[in-house]
mmCIF file of the N, C-alpha and C atoms, coordinates in Angstrom:
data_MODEL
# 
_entry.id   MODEL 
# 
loop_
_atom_site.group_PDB 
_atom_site.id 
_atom_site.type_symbol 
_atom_site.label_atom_id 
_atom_site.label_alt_id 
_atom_site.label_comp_id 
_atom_site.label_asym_id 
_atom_site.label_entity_id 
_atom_site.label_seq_id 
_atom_site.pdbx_PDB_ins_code 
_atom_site.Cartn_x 
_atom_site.Cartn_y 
_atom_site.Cartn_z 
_atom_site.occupancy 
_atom_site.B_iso_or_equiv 
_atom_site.pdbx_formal_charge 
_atom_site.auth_seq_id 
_atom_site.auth_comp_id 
_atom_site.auth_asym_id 
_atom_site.auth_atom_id 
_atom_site.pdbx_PDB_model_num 
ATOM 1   N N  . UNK A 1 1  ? -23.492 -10.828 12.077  1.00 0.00 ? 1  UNK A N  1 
ATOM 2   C CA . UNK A 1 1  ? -22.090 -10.485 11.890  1.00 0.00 ? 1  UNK A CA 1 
ATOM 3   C C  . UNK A 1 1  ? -21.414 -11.622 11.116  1.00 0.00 ? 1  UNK A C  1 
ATOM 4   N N  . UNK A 1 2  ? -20.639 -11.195 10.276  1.00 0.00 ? 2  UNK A N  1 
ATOM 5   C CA . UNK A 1 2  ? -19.934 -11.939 9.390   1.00 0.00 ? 2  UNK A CA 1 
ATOM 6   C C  . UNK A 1 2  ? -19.019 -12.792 9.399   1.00 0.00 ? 2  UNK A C  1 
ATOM 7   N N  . UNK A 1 3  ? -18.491 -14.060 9.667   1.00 0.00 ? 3  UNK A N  1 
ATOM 8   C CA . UNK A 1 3  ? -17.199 -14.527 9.911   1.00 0.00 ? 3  UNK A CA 1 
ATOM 9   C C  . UNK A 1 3  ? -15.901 -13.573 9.039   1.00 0.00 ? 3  UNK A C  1 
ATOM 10  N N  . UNK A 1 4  ? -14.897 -12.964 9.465   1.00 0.00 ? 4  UNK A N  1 
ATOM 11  C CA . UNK A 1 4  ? -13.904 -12.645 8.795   1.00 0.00 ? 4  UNK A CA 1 
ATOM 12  C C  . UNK A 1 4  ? -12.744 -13.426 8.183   1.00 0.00 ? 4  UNK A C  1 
ATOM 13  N N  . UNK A 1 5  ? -12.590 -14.425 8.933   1.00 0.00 ? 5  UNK A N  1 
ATOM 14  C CA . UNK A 1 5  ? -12.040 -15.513 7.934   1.00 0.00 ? 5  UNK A CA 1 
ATOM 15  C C  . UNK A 1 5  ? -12.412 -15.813 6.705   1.00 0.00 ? 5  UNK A C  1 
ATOM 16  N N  . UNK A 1 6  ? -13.579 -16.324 6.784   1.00 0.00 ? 6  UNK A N  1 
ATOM 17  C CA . UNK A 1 6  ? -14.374 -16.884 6.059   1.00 0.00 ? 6  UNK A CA 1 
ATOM 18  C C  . UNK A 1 6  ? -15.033 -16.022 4.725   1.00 0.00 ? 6  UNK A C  1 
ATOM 19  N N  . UNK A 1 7  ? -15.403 -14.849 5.404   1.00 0.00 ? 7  UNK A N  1 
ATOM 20  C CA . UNK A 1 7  ? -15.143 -13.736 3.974   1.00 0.00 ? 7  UNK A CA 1 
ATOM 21  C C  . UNK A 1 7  ? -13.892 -13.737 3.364   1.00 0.00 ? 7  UNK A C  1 
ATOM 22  N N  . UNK A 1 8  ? -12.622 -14.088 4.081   1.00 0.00 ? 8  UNK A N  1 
ATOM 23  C CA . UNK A 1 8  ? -11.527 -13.907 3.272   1.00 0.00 ? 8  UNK A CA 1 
ATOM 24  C C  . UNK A 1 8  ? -11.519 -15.020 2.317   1.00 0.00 ? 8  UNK A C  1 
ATOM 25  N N  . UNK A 1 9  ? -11.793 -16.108 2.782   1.00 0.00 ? 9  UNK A N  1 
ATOM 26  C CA . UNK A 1 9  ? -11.323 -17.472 2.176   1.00 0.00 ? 9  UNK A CA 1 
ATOM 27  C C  . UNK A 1 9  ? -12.297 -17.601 0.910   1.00 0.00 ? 9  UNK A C  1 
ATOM 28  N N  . UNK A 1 10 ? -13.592 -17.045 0.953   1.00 0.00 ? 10 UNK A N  1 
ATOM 29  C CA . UNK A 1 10 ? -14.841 -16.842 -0.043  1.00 0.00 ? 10 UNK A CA 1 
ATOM 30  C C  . UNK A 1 10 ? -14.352 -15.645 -1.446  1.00 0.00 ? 10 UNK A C  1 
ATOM 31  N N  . UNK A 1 11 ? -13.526 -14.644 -0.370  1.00 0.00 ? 11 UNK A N  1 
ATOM 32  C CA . UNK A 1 11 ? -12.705 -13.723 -1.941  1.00 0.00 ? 11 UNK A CA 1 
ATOM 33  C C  . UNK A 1 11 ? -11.545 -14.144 -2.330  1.00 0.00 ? 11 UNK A C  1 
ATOM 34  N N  . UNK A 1 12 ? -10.288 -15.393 -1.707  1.00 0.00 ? 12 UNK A N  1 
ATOM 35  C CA . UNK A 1 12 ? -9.642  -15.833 -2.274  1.00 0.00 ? 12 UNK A CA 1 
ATOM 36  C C  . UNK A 1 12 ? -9.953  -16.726 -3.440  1.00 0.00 ? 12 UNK A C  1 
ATOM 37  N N  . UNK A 1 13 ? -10.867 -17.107 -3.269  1.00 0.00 ? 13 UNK A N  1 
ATOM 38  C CA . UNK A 1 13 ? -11.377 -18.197 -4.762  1.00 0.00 ? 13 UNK A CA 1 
ATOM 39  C C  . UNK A 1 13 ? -12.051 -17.543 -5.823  1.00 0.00 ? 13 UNK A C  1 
ATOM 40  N N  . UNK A 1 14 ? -13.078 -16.357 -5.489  1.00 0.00 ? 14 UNK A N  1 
ATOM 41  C CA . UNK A 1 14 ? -13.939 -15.839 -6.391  1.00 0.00 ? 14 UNK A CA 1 
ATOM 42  C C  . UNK A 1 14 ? -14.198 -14.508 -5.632  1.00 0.00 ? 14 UNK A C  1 
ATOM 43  N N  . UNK A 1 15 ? -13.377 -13.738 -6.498  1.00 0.00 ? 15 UNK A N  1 
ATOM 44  C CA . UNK A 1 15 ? -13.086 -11.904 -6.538  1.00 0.00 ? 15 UNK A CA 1 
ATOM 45  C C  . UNK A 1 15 ? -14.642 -11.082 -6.071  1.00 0.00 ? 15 UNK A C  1 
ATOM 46  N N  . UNK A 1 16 ? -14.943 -10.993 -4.717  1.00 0.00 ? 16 UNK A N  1 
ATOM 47  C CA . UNK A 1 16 ? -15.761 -10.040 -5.231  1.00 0.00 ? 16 UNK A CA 1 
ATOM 48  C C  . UNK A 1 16 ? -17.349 -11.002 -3.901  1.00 0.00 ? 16 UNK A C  1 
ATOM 49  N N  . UNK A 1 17 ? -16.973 -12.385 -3.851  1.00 0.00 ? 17 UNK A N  1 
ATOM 50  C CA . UNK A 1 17 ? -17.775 -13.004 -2.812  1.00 0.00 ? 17 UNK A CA 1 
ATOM 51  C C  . UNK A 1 17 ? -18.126 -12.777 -1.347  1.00 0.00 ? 17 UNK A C  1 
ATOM 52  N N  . UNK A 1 18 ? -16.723 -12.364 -0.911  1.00 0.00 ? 18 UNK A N  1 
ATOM 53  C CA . UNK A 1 18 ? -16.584 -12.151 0.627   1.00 0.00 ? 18 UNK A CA 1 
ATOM 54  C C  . UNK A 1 18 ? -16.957 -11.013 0.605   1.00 0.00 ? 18 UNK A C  1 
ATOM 55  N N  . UNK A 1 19 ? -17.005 -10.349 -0.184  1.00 0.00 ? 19 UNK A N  1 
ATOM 56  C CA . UNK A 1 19 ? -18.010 -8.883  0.208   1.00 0.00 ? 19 UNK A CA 1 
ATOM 57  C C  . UNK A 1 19 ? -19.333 -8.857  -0.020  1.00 0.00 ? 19 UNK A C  1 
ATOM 58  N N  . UNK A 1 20 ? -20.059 -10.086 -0.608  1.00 0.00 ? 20 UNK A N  1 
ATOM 59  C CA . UNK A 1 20 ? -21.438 -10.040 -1.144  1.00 0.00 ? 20 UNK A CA 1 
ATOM 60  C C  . UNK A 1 20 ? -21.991 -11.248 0.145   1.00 0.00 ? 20 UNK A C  1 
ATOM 61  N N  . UNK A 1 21 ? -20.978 -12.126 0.553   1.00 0.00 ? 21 UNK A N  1 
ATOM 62  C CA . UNK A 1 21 ? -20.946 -12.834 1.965   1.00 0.00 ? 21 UNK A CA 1 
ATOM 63  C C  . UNK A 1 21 ? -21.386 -11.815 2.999   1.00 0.00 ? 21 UNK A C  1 
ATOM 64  N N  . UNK A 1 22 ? -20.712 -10.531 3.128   1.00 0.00 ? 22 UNK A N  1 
ATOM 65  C CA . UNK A 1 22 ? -20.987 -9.719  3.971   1.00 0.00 ? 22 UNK A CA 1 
ATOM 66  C C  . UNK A 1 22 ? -22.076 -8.677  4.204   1.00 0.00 ? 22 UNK A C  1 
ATOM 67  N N  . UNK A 1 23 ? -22.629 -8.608  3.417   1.00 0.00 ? 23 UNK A N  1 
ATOM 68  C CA . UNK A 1 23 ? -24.271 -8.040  2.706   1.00 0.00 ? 23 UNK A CA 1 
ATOM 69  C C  . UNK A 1 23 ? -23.717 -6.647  1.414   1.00 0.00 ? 23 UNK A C  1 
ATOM 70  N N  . UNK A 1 24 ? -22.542 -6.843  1.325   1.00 0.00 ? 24 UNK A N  1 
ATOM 71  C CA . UNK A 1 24 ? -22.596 -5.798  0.263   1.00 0.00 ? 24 UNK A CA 1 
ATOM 72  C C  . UNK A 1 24 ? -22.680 -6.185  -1.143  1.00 0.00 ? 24 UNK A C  1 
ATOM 73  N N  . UNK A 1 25 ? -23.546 -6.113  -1.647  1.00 0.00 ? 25 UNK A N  1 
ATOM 74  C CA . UNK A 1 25 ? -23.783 -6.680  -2.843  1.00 0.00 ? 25 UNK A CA 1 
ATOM 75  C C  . UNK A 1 25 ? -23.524 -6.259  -4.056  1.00 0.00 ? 25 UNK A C  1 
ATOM 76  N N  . UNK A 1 26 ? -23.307 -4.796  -3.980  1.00 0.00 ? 26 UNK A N  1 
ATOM 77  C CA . UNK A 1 26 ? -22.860 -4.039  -4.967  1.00 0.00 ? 26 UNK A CA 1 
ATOM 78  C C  . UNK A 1 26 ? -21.557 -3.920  -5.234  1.00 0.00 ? 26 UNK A C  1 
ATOM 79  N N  . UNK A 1 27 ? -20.783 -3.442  -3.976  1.00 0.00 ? 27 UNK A N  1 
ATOM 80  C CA . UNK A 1 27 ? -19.871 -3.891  -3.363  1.00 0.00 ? 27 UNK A CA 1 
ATOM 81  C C  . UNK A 1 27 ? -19.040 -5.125  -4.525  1.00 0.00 ? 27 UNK A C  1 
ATOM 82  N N  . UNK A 1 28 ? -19.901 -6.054  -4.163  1.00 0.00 ? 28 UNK A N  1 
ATOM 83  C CA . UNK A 1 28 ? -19.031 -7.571  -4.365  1.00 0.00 ? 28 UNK A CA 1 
ATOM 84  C C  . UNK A 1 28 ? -19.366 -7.932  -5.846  1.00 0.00 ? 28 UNK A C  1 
ATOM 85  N N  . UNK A 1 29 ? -20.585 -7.170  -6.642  1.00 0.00 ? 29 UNK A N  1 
ATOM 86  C CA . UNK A 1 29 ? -20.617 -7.624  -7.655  1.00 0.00 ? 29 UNK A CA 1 
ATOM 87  C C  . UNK A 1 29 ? -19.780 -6.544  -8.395  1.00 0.00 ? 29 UNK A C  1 
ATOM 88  N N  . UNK A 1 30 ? -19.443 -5.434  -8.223  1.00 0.00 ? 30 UNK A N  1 
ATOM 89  C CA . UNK A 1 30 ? -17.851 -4.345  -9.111  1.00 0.00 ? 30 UNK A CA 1 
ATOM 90  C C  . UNK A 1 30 ? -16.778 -4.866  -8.890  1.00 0.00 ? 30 UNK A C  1 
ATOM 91  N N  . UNK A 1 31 ? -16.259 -5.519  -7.228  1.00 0.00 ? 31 UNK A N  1 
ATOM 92  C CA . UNK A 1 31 ? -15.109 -6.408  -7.515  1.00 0.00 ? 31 UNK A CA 1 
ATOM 93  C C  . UNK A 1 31 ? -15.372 -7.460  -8.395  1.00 0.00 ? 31 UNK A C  1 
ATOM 94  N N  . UNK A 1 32 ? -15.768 -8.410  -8.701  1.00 0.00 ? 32 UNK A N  1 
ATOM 95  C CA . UNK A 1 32 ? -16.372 -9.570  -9.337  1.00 0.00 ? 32 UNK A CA 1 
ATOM 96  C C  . UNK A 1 32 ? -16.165 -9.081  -10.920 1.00 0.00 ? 32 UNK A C  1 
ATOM 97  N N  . UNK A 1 33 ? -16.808 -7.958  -11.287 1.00 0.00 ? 33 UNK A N  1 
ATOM 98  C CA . UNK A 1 33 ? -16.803 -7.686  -12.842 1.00 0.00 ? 33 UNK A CA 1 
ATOM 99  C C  . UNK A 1 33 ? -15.330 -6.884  -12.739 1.00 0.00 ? 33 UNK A C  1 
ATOM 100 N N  . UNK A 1 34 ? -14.844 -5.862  -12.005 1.00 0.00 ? 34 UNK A N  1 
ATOM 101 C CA . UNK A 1 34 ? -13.190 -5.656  -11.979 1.00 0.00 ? 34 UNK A CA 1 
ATOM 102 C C  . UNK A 1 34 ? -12.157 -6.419  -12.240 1.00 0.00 ? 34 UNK A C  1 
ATOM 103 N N  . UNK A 1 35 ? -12.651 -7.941  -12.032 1.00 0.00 ? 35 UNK A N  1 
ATOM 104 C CA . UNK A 1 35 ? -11.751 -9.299  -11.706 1.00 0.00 ? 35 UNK A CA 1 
ATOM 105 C C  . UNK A 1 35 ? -11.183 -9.060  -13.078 1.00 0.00 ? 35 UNK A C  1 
ATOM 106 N N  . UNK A 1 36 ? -12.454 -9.428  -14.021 1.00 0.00 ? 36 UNK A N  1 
ATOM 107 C CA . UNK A 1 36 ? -12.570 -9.485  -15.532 1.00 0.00 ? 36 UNK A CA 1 
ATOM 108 C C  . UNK A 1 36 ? -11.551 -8.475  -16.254 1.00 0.00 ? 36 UNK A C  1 
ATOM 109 N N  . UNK A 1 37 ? -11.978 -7.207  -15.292 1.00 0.00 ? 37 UNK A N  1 
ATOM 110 C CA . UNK A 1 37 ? -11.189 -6.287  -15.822 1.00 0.00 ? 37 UNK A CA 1 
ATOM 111 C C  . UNK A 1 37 ? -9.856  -5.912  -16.126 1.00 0.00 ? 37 UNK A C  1 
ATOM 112 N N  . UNK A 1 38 ? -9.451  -6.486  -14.627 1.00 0.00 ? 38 UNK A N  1 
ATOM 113 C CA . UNK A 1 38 ? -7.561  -6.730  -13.940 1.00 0.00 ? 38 UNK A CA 1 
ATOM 114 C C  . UNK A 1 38 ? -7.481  -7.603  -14.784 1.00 0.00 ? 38 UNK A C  1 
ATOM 115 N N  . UNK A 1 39 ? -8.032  -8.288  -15.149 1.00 0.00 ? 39 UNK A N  1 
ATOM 116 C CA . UNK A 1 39 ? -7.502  -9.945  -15.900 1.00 0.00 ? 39 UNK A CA 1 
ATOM 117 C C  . UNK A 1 39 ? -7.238  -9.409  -17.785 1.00 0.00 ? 39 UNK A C  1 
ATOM 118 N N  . UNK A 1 40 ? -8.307  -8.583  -17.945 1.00 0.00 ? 40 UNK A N  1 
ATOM 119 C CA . UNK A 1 40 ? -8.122  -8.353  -19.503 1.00 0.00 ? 40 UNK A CA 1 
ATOM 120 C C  . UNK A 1 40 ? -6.770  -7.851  -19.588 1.00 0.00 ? 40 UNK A C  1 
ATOM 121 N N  . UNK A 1 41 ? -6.698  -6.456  -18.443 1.00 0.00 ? 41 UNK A N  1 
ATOM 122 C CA . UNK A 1 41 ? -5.687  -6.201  -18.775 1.00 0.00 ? 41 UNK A CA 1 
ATOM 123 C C  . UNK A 1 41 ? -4.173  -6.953  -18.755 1.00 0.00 ? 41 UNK A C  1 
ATOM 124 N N  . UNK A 1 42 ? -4.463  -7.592  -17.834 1.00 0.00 ? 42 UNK A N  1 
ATOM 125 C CA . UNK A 1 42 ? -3.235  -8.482  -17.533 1.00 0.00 ? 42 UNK A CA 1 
ATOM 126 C C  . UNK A 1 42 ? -2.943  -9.364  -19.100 1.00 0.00 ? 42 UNK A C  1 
ATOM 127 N N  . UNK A 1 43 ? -3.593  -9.636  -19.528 1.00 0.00 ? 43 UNK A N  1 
ATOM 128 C CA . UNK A 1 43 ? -4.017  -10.448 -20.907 1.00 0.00 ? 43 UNK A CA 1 
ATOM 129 C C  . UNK A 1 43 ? -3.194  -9.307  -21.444 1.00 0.00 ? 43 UNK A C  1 
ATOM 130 N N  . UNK A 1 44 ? -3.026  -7.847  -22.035 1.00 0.00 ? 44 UNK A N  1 
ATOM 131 C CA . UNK A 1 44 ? -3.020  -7.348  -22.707 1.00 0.00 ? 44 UNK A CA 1 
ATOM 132 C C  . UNK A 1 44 ? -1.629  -6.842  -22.648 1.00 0.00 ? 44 UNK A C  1 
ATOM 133 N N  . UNK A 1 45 ? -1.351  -6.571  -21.532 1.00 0.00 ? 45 UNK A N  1 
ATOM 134 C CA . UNK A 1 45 ? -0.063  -5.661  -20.887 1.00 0.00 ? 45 UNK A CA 1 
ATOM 135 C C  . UNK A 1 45 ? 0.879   -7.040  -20.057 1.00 0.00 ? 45 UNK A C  1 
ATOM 136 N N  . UNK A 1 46 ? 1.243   -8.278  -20.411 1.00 0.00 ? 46 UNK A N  1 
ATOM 137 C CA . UNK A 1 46 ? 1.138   -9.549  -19.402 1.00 0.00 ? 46 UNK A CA 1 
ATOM 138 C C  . UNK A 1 46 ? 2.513   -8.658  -18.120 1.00 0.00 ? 46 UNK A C  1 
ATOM 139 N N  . UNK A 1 47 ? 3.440   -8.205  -18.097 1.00 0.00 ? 47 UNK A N  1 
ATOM 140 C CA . UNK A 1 47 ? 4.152   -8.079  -16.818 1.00 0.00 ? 47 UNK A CA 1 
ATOM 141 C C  . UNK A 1 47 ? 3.363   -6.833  -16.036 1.00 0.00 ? 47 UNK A C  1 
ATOM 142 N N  . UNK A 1 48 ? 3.050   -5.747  -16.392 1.00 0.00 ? 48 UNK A N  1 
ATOM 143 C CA . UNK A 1 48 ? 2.576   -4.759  -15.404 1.00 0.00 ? 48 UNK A CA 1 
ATOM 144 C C  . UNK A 1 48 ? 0.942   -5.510  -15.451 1.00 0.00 ? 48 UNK A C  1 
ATOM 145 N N  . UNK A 1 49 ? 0.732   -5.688  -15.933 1.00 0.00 ? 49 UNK A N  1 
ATOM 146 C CA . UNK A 1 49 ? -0.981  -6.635  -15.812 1.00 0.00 ? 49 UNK A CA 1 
ATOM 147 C C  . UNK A 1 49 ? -1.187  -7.620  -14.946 1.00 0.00 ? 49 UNK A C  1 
ATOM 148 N N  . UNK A 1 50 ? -0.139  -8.579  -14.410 1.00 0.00 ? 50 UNK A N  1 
ATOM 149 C CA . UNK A 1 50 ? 0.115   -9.446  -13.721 1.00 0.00 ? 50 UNK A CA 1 
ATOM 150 C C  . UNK A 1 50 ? -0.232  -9.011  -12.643 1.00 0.00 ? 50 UNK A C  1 
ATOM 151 N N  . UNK A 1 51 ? 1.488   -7.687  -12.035 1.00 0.00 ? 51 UNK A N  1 
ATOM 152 C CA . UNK A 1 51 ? 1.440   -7.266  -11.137 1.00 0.00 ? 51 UNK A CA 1 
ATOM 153 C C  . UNK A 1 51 ? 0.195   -6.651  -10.731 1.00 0.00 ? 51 UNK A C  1 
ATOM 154 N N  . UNK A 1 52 ? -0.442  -6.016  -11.382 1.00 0.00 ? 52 UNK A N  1 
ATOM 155 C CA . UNK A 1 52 ? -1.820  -5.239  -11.067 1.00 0.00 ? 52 UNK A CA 1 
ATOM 156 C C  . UNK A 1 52 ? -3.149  -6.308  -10.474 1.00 0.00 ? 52 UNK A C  1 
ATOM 157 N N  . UNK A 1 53 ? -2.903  -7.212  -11.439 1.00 0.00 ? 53 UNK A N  1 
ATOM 158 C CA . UNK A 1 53 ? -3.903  -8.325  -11.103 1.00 0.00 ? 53 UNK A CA 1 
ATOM 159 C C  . UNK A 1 53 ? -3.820  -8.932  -9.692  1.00 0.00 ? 53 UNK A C  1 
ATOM 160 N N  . UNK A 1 54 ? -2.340  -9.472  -9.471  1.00 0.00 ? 54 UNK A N  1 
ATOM 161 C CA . UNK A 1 54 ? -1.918  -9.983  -7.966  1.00 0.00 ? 54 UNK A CA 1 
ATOM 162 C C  . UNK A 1 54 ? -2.498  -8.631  -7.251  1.00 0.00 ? 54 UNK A C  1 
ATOM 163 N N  . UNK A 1 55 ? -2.193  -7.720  -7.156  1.00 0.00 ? 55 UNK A N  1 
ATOM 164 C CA . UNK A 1 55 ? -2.516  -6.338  -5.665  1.00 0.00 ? 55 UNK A CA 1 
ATOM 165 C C  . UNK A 1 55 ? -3.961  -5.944  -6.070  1.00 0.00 ? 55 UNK A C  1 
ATOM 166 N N  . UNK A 1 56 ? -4.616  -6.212  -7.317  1.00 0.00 ? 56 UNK A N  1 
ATOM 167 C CA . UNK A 1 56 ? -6.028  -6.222  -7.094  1.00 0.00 ? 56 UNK A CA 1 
ATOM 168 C C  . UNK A 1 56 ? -6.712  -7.375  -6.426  1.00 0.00 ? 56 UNK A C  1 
ATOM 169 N N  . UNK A 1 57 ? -5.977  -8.732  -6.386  1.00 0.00 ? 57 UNK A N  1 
ATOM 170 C CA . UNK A 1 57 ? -6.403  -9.991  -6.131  1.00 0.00 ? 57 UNK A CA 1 
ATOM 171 C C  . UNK A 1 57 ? -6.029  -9.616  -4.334  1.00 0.00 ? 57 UNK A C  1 
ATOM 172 N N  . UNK A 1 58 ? -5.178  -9.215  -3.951  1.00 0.00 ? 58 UNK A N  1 
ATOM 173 C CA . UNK A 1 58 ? -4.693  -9.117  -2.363  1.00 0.00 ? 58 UNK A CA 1 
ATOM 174 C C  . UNK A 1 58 ? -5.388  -8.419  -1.963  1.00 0.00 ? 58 UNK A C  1 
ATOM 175 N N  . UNK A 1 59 ? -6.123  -7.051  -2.520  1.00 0.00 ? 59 UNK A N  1 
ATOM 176 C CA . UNK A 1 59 ? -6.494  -5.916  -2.069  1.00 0.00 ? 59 UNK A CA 1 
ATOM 177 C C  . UNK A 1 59 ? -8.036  -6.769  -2.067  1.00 0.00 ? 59 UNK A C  1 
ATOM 178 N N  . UNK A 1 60 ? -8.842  -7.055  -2.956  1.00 0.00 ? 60 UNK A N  1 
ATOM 179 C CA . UNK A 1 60 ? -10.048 -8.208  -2.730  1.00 0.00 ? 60 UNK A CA 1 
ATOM 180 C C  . UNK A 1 60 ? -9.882  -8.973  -1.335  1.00 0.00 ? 60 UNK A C  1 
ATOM 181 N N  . UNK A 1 61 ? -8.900  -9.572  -1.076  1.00 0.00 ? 61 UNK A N  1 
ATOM 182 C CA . UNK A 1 61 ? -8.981  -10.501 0.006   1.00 0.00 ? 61 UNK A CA 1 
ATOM 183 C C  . UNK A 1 61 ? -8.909  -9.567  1.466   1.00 0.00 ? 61 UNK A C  1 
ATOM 184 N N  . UNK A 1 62 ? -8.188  -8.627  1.076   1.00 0.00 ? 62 UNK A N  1 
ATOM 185 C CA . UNK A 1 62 ? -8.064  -7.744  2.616   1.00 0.00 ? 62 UNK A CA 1 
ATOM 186 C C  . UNK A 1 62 ? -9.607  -6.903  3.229   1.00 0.00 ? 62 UNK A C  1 
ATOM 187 N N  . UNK A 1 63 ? -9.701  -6.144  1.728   1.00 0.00 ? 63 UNK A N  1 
ATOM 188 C CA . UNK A 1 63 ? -11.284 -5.668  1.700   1.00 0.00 ? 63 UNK A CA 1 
ATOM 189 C C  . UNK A 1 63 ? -12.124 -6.826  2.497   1.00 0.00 ? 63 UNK A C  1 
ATOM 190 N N  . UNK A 1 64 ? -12.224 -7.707  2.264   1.00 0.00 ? 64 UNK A N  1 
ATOM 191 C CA . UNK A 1 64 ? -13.887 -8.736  2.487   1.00 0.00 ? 64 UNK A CA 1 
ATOM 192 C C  . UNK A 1 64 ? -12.876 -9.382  3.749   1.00 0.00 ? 64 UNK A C  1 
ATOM 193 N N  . UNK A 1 65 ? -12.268 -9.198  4.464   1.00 0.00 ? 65 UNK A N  1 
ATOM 194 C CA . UNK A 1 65 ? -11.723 -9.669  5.746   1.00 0.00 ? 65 UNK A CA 1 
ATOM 195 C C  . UNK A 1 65 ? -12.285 -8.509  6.692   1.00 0.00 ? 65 UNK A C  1 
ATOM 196 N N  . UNK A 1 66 ? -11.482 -6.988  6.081   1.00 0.00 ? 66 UNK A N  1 
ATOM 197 C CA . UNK A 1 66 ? -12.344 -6.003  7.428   1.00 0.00 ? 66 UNK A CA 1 
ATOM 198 C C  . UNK A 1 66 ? -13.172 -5.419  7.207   1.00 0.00 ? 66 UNK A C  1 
ATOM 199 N N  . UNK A 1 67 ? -13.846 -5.821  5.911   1.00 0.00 ? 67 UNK A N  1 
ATOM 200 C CA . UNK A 1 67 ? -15.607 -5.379  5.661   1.00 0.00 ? 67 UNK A CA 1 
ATOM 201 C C  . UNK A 1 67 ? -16.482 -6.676  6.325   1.00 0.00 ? 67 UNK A C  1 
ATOM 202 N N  . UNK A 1 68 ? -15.610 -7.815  6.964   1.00 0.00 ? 68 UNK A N  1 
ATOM 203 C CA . UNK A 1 68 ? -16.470 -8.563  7.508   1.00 0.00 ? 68 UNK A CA 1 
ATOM 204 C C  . UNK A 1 68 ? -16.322 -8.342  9.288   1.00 0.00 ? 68 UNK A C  1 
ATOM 205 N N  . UNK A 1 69 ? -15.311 -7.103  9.779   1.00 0.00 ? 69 UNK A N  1 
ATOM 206 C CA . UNK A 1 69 ? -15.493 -6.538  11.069  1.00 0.00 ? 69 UNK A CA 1 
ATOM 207 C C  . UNK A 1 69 ? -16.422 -5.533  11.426  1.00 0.00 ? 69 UNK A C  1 
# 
């Protein structure tokens, strides 16, 4: 069983860890390449890209907290 903290604190730094922390690997490597994705766009569109990026970045950290319950 997974620490849930600790998955969180592993997807606050790098998108996509705390779920590959947790054995999902597939899982954690589509958030991980999504990161890239939220980010291009954010690059492209910078105010609605931002916002998207932050609630993809929150929604990462919540995911790998109760995928680690």
């Amino acid at each position: 069983m997974a620490n849930s903290l600790l998955a969180a604190i592993f997807s606050f730094f790098i998108p996509g860890l705390g779920q590959f922390y947790c054995g999902s690997f597939l899982k954690g490597l589509l958030v991980f390449i999504g990161s890239f994705v939220v980010g291009f766009i954010a690059i492209i569109v910078p105010v609605i890209g931002w916002l998207i990026a932050l609630l993809y970045w929150i929604w990462n950290i919540c995911d790998a907290y109760s995928s680690a319950k």
